[in-house]
C-alpha positions in Angstrom: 90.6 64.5 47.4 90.5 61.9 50.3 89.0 59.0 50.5 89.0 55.7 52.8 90.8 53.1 51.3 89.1 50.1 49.7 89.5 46.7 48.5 89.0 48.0 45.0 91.8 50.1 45.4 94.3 47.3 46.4 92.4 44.5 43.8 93.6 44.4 39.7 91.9 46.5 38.0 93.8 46.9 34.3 95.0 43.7 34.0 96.6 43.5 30.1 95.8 39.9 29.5 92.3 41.5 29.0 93.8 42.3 25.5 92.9 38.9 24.5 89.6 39.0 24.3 87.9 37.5 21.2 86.6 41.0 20.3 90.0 43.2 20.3 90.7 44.6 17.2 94.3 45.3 16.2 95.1 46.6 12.6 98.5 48.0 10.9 97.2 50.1 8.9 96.4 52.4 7.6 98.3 52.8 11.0 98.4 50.9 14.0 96.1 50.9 16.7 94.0 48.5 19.0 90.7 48.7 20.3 89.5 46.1 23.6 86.4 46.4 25.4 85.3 45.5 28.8 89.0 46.3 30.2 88.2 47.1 33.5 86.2 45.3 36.6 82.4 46.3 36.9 82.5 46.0 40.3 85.1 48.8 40.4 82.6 51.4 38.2 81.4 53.3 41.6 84.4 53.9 43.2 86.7 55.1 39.8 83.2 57.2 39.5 83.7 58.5 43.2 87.5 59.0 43.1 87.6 60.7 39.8 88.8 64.3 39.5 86.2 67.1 39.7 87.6 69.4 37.4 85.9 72.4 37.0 87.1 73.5 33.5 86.8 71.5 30.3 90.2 69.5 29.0 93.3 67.3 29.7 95.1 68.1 32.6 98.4 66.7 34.2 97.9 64.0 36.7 98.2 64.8 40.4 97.6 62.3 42.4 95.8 64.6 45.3 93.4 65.1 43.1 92.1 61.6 42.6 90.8 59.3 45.3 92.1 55.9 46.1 90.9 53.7 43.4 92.0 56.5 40.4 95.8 56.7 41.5 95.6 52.7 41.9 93.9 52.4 38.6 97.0 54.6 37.2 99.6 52.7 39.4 99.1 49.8 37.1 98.2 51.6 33.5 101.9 53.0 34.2 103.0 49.2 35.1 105.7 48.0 32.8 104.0 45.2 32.0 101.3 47.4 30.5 103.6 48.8 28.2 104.9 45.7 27.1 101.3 44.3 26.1 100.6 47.5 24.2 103.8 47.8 22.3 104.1 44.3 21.2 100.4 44.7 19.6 101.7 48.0 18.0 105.2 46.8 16.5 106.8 48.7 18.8 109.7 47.3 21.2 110.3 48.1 24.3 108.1 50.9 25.1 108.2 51.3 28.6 111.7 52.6 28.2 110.0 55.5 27.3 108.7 58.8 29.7 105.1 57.9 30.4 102.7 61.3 31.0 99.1 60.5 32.2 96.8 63.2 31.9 92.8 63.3 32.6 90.3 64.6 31.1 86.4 64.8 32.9 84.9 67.5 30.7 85.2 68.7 27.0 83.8 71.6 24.9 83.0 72.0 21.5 86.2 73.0 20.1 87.6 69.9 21.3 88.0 66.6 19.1 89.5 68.5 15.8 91.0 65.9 13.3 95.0 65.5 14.2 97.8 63.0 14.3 99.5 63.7 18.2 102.6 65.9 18.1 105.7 64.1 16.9 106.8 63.9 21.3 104.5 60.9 20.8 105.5 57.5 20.6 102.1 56.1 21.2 98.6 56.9 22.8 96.4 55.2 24.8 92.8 56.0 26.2 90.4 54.5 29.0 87.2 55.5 29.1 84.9 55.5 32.0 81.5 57.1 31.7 79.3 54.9 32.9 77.0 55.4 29.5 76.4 57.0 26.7 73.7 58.6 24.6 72.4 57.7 21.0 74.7 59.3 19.2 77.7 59.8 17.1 79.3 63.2 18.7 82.1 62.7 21.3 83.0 59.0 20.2 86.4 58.7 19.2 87.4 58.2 15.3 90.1 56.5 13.8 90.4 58.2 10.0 92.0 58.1 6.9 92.2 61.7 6.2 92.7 65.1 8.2 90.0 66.9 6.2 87.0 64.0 6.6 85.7 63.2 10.2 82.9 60.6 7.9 85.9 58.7 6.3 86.5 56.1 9.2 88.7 52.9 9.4 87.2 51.2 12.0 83.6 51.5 13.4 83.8 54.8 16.0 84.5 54.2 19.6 81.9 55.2 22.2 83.6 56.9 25.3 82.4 53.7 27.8 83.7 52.4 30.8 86.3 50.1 30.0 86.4 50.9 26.4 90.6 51.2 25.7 92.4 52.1 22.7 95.5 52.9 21.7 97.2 53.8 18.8 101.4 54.6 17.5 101.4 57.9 16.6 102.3 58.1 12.9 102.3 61.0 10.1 98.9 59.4 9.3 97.5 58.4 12.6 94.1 60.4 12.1 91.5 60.5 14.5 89.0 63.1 16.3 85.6 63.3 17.4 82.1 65.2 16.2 82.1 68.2 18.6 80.7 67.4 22.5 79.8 69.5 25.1 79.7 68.2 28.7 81.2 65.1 30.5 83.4 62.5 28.8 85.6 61.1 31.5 89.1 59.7 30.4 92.2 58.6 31.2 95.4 59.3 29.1 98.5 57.8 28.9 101.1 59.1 26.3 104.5 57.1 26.0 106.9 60.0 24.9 110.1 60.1 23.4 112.3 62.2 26.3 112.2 63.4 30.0 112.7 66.8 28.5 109.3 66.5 26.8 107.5 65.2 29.6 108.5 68.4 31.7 107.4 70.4 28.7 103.9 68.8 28.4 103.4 69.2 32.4 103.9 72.7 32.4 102.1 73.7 29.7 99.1 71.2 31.1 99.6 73.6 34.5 99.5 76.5 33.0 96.4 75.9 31.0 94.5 74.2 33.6 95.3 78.0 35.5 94.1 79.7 32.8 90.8 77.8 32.2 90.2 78.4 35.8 90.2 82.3 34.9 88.8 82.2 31.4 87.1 78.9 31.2 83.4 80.8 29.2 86.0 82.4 26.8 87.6 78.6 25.8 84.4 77.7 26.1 82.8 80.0 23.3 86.1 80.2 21.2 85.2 76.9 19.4 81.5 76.7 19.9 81.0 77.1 16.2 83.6 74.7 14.8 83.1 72.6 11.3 82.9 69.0 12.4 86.1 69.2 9.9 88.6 71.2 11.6 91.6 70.0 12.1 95.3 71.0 13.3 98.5 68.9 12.5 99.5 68.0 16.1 
């Protein structure tokens, strides 16, 4: 994807003292996570729109930075800024966290069987998401859950998280970190940024990220159907 530069591009657009707003919600249990709104510039909304990825198939897939246009990869320049890191971690009790790998993967599509109940694999130190669709409908399915069980998407600790531009959370993963979504079919544009706890599982993630974006490109109506039906309960451990 090419694009002519911009003064978007070269401006701030995830600045973390944004985490101060009156209206951020941090909470330690029954695990930690933190909810801010309004993180990013609306001036920027048209250009992030433009420059994000036009994936054909639904899912997460590893960032590449040809794939984004100007203001994306500047947008992920400064999510991956140390600084970022620091802001995060010291809201989640956890020090020094941009010693860690960072993976970024992006997501412009889902499918039903997406959103099951789970805790992120034990690689994880800590999750974060920024949303960017410019709106959302009425409605509860695709918005993000925080939980207090892996068999209830209805038992929620905080009020659910509409996938809106700007909207950011992020949580430390935890044996009890719950969360998921009601099932969603269609656009639901996100970035991801995972703080891991090795190189080696960085390079594992990546690959495996390449290989299914491959595969989705061959067999995308077969992931497609596979969880079409799913209980709004479903769930997996990782």
């Amino acid at each position: 994807m090419s694009a002519a530069p911009s003064a978007i591009a070269s401006s701030t657009l995830f600045d973390p003292s944004r985490l101060d707003r009156a209206d951020t919600l941090v909470c330690a249990t029954p695990f930690h996570f933190l909810v801010a709104r309004e993180q990013l510039p609306g001036d920027a909304a048209a250009e992030l729109d433009r420059d994000f990825p036009k994936y054909p198939s639904a899912g997460f897939f590893p960032y590449e930075e040809k794939d984004c246009g100007p203001s994306v990869n500047a947008l992920i320049r400064q999510l991956t800024d140390p600084a970022v890191a620091s802001a995060v971690g010291a809201r989640l009790g956890i020090h020094d966290l941009g010693q860690h790998p960072t993976l970024i993967t992006l997501c412009r599509h889902l499918n039903k069987r997406h959103g099951t109940i789970h805790t992120d694999s034990r690689s994880k130190i800590a999750t974060a998401l920024l949303y960017l669709e410019p709106s959302w409908p009425d409605t509860s399915c695709g918005c993000l859950r925080f939980l207090n069980r892996i068999d209830d998407i209805d038992d929620l600790v905080a009020p659910e998280i509409k996938p809106v531009y700007g909207n950011f959370v992020v949580f430390r993963r935890a044996e009890n970190s719950f969360h998921g979504h009601l099932p969603h079919e269609g656009e639901r544009r996100v970035i991801q940024i995972a703080w891991l706890t090795s190189e080696d599982e960085k390079l594992r993630k990546t690959q495996r990220g390449k290989l299914s974006r491959a595969f989705k490109k061959l067999f995308g109506s077969l992931d497609r159907k596979f969880g079409a039906g799913r209980d709004k309960n479903a769930a997996h451990r990782d």
